[in-house]
C-alpha positions, 0 to 999 in steps of 0.5 A: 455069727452072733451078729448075724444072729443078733441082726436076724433078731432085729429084723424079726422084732421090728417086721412084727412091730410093724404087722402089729402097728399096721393092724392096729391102725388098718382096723381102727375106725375113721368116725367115732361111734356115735355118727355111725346113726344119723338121720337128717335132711338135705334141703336139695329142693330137687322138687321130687313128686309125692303120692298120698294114695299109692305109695312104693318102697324100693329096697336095692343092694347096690354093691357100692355101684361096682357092678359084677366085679363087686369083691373081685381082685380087679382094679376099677376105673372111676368111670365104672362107678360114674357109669353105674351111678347115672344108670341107677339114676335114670332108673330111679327116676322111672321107678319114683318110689316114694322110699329107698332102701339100700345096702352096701352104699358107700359114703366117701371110701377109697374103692368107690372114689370117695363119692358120696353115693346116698347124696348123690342119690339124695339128689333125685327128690329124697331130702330125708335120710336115715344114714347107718354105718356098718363098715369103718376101717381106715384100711381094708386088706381085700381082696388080698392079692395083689395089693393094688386091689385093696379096698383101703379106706372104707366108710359103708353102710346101709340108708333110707332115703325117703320123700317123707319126714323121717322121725326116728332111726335106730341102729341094731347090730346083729349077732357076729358070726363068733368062728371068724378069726379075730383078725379077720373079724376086726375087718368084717362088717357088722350085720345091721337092721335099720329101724326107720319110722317114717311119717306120711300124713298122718301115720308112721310107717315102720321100716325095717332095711337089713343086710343079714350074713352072707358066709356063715349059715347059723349066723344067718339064722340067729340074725333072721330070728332077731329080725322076726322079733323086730318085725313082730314088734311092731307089725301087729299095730302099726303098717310095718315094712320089712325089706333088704338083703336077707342074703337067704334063697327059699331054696337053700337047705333049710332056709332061714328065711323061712322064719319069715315066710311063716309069720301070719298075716304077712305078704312077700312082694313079687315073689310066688315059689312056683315061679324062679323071681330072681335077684342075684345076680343081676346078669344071669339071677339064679337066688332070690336073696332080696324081699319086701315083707308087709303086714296085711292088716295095714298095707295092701299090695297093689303092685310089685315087680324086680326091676331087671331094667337096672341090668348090671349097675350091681350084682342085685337087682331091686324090687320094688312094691306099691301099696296102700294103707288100710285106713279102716284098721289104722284109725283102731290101732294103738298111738304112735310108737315111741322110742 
């Protein structure tokens, strides 16, 4: 009998070393902090076209091109994402934007194949980029079941490619949801805003790309206020571009992004609350979770629409904006931002 016990306890100690060990390992980084922000060009010489008049951004969460199954408990086949990819490819092309903002872009993980997706974007024309990292795990267990669909390696993020020099990228981390466990927080993504200050001629333009919190409404709306305050910062002189992943539907019971919708003197890209302008999810889209804010002082639409031809290459759908700058107001505004 006492062996029995004694062989129990064994085996209790050493299963608890090795959940304790695989924790530890699964929830530790791939890349040290300070490559979790990188700006830099890729010399691609793809000739990509630029526009000195009329200028678009393009904001798309593109869910790793994993289509409708994104977060599913399905096992993928590479040639889904080799699909999705080219459709977002050819898309692109048409669309020609002049910026792209993106969310949940992989950059070499396990349930993607390990493709650098912002290169291969990168490819189109957009030798600048501003690369942020929000998820690093050398294994992700999710979806939990069966084991065979876990995520594994992850290396995700959000960037801005651009056709333009990019001068400066800032990483900001937002406000964690604080009720999620913390072994599940040790796995979770950090929430970011992406400042990217881009020089056209010779102005910058300030680009915010942000992915807010998607389950936990009260953490959403103390990030959307620390993304008013960002957007606030600036957006009273300089041409100031807030867009992303705001994870907030105006119809939602008391939507956040509202704080937004509010500010003076800023306009919302193809959006009108009479009409049902959709993002989410790209098959049927019942949310309006994705937006382009622009302050009217310095950038006048002329035009924006969702890109519904994207179909099902993620479950968003892109919007994209053409604009111009008002001259008259930028040549009487402060110098250029500094860090």
């Amino acid at each position: 009998m006492k062996q029995k016990v004694k062989l129990f306890f064994i085996v209790v100690v050493g299963l608890f070393f090795v959940v304790v060990g695989f924790y530890f390992w699964a929830s530790s980084p791939n890349l040290p902090h300070k490559d979790y922000n990188v700006s830099g060009q890729y010399n691609l010489n793809t000739g990509g076209s630029l526009h000195d008049s009329v200028l678009s951004v393009l904001t798309y969460n593109i869910g790793y091109l994993s289509g409708m199954t994104n977060n599913l408990p399905v096992q993928n086949s590479s040639s889904l994402f080799e699909e999705n990819l080219n459709k977002v490819i050819y898309e692109l092309k048409k669309a020609d934007a002049d910026i792209l903002a993106l969310q949940e872009i992989d950059y070499g993980s396990k349930r993607s194949y390990h493709v650098d997706q912002q290169k291969e974007l990168g490819k189109l024309g957009y030798n600048y980029f501003g690369q942020s990292i929000n998820w690093d795990k050398k294994y992700v267990p999710f979806p939990y079941y069966p084991f065979s669909v876990h995520f594994g390696e992850i290396l995700s993020g959000q960037s801005v490619l651009s056709k333009y020099p990019i001068s400066e990228l800032e990483r900001i981390e937002l406000k964690r949801n604080t009720s999620n466990p913390f072994y599940y927080d040790s796995f979770y993504i950090d929430r970011l805003a992406q400042v990217v200050k881009i020089k056209i001629n010779s102005r910058t333009l300030i680009l915010i790309n942000v992915h807010l919190e998607a389950y936990h409404k009260e953490t959403r709306k103390i990030q959307m206020q620390q993304v008013k305050n960002l957007y606030i910062k600036y957006y009273k002189d300089f041409p100031t571009i807030l867009l992303g992943d705001f994870n907030s539907d105006i119809n939602f019971d008391g939507a956040a992004i509202n704080m937004i919708m509010e500010i003076p003197e800023t306009g919302c890209a193809a959006f009108d609350s009479s009409v049902q302008n959709n993002t989410f999810n790209s098959i049927s889209p019942t949310e309006r979770l994705d937006y382009i804010f622009y302050n009217k002082r310095f950038i006048k639409e002329v035009d924006a629409e969702i890109l519904t031809q994207f179909k099902m290459a993620s479950d968003h759908l892109p919007l994209q904006l053409k604009f111009k700058f008002k001259n008259q107001f930028y040549a009487n505004s402060r110098p250029q931002p500094n860090s």
